[in-house]
DRENTOR-503546 format. One record per residue (C-alpha): residue in one letter; x, y, z; residue number from 0; chain. Coordinates in steps of 0.02 Angstrom, whole numbers, plus 50000, padded with zeros to 5 digits. Layout:
DRENTOR-503546
REC aa    px    py    pz   i ch
REC  A     X     Y     Z NUM  A
...
This chain:
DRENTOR-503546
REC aa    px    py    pz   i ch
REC  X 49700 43803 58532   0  A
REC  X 49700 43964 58425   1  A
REC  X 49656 43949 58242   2  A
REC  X 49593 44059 58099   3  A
REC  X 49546 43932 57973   4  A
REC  X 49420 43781 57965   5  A
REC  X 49439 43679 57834   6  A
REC  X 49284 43573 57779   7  A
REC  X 49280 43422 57654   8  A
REC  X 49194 43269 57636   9  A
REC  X 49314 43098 57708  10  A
REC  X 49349 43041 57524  11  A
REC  X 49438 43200 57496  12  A
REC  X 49566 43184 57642  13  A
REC  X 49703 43194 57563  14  A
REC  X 49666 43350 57460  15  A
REC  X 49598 43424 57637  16  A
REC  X 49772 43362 57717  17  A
REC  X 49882 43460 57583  18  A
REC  X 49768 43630 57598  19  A
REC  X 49780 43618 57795  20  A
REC  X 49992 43598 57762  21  A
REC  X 49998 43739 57638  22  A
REC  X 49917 43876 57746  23  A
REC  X 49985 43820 57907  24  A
REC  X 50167 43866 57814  25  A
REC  X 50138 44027 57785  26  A
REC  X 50051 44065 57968  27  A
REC  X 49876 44033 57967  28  A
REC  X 49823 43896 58094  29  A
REC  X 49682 43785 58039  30  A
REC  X 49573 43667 58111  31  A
REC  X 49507 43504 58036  32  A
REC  X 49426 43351 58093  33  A
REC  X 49468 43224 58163  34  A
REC  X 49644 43306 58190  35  A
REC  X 49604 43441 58314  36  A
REC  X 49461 43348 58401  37  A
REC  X 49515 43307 58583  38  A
REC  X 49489 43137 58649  39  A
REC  X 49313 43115 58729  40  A
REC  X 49257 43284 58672  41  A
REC  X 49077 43269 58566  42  A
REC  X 49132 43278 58384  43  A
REC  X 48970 43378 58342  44  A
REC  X 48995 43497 58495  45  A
REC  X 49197 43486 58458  46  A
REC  X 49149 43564 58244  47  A
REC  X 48997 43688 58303  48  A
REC  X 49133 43792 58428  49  A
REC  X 49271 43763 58291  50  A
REC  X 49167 43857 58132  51  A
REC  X 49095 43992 58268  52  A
REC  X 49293 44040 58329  53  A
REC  X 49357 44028 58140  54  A
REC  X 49367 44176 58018  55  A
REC  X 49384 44090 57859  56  A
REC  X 49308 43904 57793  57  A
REC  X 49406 43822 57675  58  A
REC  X 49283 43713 57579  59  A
REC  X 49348 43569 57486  60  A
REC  X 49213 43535 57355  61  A
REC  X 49200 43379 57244  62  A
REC  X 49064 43272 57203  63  A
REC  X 49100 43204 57377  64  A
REC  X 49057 43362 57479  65  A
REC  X 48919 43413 57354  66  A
REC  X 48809 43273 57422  67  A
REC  X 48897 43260 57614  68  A
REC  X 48740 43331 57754  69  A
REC  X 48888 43338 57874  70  A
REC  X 48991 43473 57756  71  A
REC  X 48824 43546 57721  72  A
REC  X 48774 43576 57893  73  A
REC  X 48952 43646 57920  74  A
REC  X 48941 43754 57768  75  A
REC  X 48764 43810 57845  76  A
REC  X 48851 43862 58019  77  A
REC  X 48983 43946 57959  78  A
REC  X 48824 44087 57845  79  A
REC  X 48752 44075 57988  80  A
REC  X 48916 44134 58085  81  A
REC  X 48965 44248 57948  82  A
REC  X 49126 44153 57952  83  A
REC  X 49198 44207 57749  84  A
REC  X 49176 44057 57658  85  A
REC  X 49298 44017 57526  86  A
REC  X 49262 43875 57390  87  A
REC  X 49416 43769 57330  88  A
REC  X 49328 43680 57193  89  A
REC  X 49430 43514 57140  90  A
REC  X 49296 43435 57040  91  A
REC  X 49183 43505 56898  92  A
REC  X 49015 43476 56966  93  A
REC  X 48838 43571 56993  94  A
REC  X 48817 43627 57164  95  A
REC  X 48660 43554 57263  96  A
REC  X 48519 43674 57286  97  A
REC  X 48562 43687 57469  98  A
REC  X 48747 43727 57424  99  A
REC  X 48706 43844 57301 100  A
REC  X 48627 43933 57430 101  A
REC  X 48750 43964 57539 102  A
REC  X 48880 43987 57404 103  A
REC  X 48799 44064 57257 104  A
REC  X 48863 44245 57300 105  A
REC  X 49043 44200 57343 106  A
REC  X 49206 44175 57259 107  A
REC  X 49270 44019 57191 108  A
REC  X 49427 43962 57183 109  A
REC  X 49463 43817 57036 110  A
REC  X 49600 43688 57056 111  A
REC  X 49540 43605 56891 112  A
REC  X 49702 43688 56777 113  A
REC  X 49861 43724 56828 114  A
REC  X 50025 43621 56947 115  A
REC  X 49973 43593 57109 116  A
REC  X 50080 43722 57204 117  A
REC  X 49995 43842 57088 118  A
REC  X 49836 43804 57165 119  A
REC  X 49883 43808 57317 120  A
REC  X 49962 43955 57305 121  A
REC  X 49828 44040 57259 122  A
REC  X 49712 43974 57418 123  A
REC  X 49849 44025 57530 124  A
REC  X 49834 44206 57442 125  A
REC  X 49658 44208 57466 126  A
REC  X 49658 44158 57637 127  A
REC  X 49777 44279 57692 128  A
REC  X 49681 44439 57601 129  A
REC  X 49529 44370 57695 130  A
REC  X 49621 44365 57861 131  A
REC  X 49707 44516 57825 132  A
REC  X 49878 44482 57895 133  A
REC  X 49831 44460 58058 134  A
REC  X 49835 44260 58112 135  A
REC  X 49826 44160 58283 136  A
REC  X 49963 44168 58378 137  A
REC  X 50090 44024 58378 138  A
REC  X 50104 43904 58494 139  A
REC  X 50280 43929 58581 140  A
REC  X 50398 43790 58594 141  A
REC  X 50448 43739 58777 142  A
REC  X 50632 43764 58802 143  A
REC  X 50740 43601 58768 144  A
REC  X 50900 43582 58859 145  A
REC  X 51065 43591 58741 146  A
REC  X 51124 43421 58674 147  A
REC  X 51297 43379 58645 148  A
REC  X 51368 43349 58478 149  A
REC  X 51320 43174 58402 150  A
REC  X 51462 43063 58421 151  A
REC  X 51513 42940 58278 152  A
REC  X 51355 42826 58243 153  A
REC  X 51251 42903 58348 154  A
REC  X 51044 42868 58302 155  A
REC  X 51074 43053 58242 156  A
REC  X 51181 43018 58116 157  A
REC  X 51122 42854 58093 158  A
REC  X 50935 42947 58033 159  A
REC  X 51015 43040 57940 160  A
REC  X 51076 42917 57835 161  A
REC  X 50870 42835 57843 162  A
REC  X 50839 43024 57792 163  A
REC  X 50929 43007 57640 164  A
REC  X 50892 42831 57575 165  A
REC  X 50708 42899 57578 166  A
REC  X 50756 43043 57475 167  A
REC  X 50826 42949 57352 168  A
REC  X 50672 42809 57331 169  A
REC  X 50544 42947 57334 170  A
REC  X 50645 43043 57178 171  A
REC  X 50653 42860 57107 172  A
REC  X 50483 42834 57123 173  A
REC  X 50424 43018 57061 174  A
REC  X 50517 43000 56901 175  A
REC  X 50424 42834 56874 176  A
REC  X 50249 42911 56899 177  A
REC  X 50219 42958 56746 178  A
REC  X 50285 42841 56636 179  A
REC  X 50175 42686 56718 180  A
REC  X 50008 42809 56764 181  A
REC  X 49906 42764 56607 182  A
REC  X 49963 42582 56613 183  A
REC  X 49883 42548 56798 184  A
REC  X 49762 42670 56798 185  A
REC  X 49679 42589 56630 186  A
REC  X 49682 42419 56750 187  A
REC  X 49561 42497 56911 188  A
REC  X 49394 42532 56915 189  A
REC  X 49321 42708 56887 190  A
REC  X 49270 42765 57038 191  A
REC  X 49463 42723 57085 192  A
REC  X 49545 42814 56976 193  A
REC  X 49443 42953 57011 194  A
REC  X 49499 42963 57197 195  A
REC  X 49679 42905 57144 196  A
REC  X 49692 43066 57033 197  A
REC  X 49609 43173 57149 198  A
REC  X 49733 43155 57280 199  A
REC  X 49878 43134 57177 200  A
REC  X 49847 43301 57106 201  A
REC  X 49882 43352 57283 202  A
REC  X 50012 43227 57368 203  A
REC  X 50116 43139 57216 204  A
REC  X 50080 43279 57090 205  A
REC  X 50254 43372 57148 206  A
REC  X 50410 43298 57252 207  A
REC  X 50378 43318 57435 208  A
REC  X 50468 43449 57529 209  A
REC  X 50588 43327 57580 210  A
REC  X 50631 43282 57418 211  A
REC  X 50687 43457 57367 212  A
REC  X 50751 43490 57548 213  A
REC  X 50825 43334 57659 214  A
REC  X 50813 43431 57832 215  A
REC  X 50632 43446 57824 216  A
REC  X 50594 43269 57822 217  A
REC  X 50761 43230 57958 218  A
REC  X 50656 43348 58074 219  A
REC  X 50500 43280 58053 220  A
REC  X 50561 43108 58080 221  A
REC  X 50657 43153 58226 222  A
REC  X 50524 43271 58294 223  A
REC  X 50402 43107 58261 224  A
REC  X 50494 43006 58376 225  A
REC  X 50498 43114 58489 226  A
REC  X 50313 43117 58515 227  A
REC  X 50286 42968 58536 228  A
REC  X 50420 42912 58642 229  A
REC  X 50478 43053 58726 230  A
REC  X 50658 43143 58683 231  A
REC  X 50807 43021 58712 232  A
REC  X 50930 43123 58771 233  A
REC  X 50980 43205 58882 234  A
REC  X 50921 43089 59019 235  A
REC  X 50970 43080 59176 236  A
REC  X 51086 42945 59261 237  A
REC  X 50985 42780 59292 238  A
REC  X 50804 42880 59214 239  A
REC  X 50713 42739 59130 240  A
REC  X 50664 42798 58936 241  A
REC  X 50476 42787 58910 242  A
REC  X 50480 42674 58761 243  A
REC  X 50562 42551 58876 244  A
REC  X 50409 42529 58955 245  A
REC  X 50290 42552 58797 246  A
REC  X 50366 42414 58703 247  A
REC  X 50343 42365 58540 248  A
REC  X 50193 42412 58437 249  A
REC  X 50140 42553 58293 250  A
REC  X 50113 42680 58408 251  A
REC  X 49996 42899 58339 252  A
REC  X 50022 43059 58441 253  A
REC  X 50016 43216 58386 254  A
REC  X 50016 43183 58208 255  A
REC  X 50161 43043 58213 256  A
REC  X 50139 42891 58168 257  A
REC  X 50290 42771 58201 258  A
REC  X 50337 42573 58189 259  A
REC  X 50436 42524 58364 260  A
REC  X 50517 42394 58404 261  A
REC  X 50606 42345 58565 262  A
REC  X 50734 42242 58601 263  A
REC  X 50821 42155 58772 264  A
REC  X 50983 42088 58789 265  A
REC  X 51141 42033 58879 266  A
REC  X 51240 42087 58752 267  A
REC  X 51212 42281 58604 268  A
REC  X 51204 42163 58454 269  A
REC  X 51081 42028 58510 270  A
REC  X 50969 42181 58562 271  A
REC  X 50998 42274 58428 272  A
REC  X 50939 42123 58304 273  A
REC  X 50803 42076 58447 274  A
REC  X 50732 42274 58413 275  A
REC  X 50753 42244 58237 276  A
REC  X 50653 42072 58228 277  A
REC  X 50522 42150 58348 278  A
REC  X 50482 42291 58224 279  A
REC  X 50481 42168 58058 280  A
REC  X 50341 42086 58159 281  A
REC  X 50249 42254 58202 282  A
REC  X 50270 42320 58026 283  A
REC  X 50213 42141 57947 284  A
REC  X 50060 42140 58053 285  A
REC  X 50024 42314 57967 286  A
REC  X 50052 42258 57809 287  A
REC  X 49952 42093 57812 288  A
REC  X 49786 42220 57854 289  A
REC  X 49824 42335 57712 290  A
REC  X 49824 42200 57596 291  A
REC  X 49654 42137 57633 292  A
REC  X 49601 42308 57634 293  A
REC  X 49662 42305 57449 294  A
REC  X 49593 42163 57422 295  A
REC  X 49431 42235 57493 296  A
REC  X 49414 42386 57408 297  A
REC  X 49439 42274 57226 298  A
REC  X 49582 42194 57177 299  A
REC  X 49594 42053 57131 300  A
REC  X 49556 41908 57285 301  A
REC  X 49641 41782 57181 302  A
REC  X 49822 41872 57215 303  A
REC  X 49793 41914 57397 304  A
REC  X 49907 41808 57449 305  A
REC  X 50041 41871 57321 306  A
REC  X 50012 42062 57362 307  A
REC  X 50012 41986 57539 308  A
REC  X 50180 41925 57506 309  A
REC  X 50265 42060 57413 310  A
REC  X 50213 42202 57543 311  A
REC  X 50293 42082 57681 312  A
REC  X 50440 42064 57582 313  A
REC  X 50478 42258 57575 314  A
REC  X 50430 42270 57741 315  A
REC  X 50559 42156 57821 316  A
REC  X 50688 42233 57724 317  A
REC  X 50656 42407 57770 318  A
REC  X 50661 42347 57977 319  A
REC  X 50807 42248 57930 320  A
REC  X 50883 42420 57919 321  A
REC  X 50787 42520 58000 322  A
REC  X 50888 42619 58135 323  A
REC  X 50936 42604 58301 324  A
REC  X 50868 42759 58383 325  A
REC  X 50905 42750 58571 326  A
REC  X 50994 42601 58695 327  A
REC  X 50963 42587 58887 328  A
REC  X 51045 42483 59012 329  A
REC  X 51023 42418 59189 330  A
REC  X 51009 42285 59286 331  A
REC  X 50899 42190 59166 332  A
REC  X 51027 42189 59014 333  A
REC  X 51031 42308 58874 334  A
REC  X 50872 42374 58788 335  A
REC  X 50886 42450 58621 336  A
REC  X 50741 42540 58519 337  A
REC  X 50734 42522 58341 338  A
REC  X 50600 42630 58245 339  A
REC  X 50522 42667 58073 340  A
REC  X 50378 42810 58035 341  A
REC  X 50265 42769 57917 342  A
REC  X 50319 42902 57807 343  A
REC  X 50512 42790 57794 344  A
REC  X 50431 42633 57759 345  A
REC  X 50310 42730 57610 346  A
REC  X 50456 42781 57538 347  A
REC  X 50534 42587 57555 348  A
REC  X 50381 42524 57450 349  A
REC  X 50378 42661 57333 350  A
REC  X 50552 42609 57291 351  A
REC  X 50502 42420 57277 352  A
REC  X 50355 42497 57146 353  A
REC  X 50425 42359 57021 354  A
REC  X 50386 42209 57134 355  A
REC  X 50246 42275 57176 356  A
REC  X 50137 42356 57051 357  A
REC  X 50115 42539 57031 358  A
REC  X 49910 42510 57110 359  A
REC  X 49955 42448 57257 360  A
REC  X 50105 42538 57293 361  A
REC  X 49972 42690 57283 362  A
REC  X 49854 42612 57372 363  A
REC  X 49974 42583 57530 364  A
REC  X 50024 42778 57521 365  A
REC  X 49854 42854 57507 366  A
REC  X 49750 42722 57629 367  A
REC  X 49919 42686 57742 368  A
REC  X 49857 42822 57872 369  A
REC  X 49688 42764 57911 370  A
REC  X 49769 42569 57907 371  A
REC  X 49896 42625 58035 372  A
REC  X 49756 42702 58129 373  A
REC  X 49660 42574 58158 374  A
REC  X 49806 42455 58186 375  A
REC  X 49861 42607 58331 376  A
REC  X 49709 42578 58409 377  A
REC  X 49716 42400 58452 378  A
């Protein structure tokens, strides 16, 4: 695929590297990161090397991190070697390496040590653009999709909708709480925590989402979500079996998606619309149960495991207890009905359960949930 910009950072800075790739590829410029754009079973080193030798730009996200990676050296040594432009977005305030400095010594540098968030960023996409000069890759086009009809009454549109807007509302809740609990927690975690806690809230949690300032981003994205990994739901023709009929239940990553399903059979809608329901509270709870020992495993305290345990599975249930239903199927089996949560709906269910759970860990299930679900994906 087509892209202008690489974008190179060391794996502790993910999230920072996450919310530079988003705010270029709005404005037009495609990037390419790793392991996002890496194809399954293609050589990762082989996959990077043919990346930085088609892009025009490197983003480099330096930090500490970065400073001493040999991986984002080597990439940063390609892309001289390339004469790919290579454009600094410095996040920390530290002395590059001799082998950085370089490659880097005679180029500009962009800070993101002052200044809001979308300020910095605004100023990277600026730069980027000047260096590409207004001419990008071109997009990928869409492949036609057959009209729907309007949403009836309580259809799953309408019905995410309404999932739309409960999220909203507890990531607002839980932005205007930020602030007033941040020195309180963050005085409770070790340094090197903090320090990778304010890194990438600076980037994710340092402004409302776009779906907080606009619900119909986030309604597409969930929708759009689904639709990857399950395939669209309507229309479908007469008798066509739905693919997540035969997927099942399970957390399920394409494309950037990451979704909680749950599947449901019965002889009657209600019994498998609560069947769906109870198969994604166990789905989700699995998902939580690993993120707490992964909490637990990057230090907090072992003692409370099985309270943080307990607490996460609480919100949990609640938020497939509503989740909603998204699509129904019938035949000769009974009545199948798919109910479904992205991880982005159930983030938003913890962050507005912050109370019962403690501002840390809330945190540390929205900037580590990702790589959990991942792994969890996988299996």
């Amino acid at each position: 695929m087509a892209h202008d910009v690489f974008i190179s950072y060391a794996s502790e800075d993910k999230a920072v590297a996450e919310a530079v790739c988003a705010a270029v590829e709005r404005h037009g410029p495609r990037c390419w990161m790793a392991p996002r754009n890496i194809l399954a079973g293609k050589d990762w080193g082989e996959a990077i090397v043919e990346a930085i030798e088609t892009s025009r730009v490197m983003v480099l996200v330096f930090s500490s991190h970065s400073n001493r990676s040999k991986q984002v050296a080597r990439e940063v040594e390609r892309a001289a070697s390339k004469e790919v432009a290579l454009l600094p977005f410095r996040i920390e305030d530290v002395t590059p390496t001799k082998s950085m400095e370089y490659f880097l010594s005679n180029t500009h540098w962009l800070d993101a040590l002052s200044g809001s968030r979308d300020e910095q960023l605004s100023r990277l996409v600026a730069d980027v653009r000047a260096h590409l000069g207004g001419a990008t890759a071109p997009p990928v086009p869409a492949p036609p999709r057959p009209a729907a009809a309007p949403p009836a009454s309580g259809s799953p549109l309408k019905l995410l909708a309404a999932a739309g807007l409960v999220a909203v509302i507890g990531m607002v809740a839980a932005m205007r709480m930020r602030e007033r609990k941040r020195e309180q927690v963050f005085s409770a975690l070790p340094a090197a925590a903090v320090r990778g806690l304010e890194l990438a809230e600076r980037f994710q949690g340092g402004a409302p989402p776009a779906s907080a300032q606009d619900p119909t981003p986030a309604l597409q994205t969930a929708a759009q979500a689904l639709e990857l990994v399950n395939g669209p739901s309507a229309p479908r023709a007469a008798g066509e079996i739905p693919p997540w009929v035969n997927r099942g239940s399970g957390a399920f990553e394409e494309g950037g998606a990451q979704v909680f399903c749950g599947v449901g059979l019965g002889h009657a809608q209600p019994g498998s619309e609560q069947r769906a329901r109870s198969e994604l509270a166990s789905v989700i709870d699995v998902y939580l149960v690993a993120l707490a020992k992964d909490y637990v495993a990057n230090g907090a305290n072992p003692t409370k495991a099985a309270s943080y345990e307990r607490a996460l599975r609480k919100v949990g249930a609640a938020a497939a207890s509503h989740a909603a239903i998204r699509d129904r199927f019938q035949d000769h089996n009974g009545r199948f009905a798919l109910a479904a949560l992205t991880l982005g709906d159930l983030n938003a269910a913890l962050a507005d359960a912050e109370d019962e759970l403690g501002r840390e860990l809330r945190m540390f299930a929205e900037l580590r949930g990702r790589t959990t679900f991942h792994d969890l994906a996988k299996e």
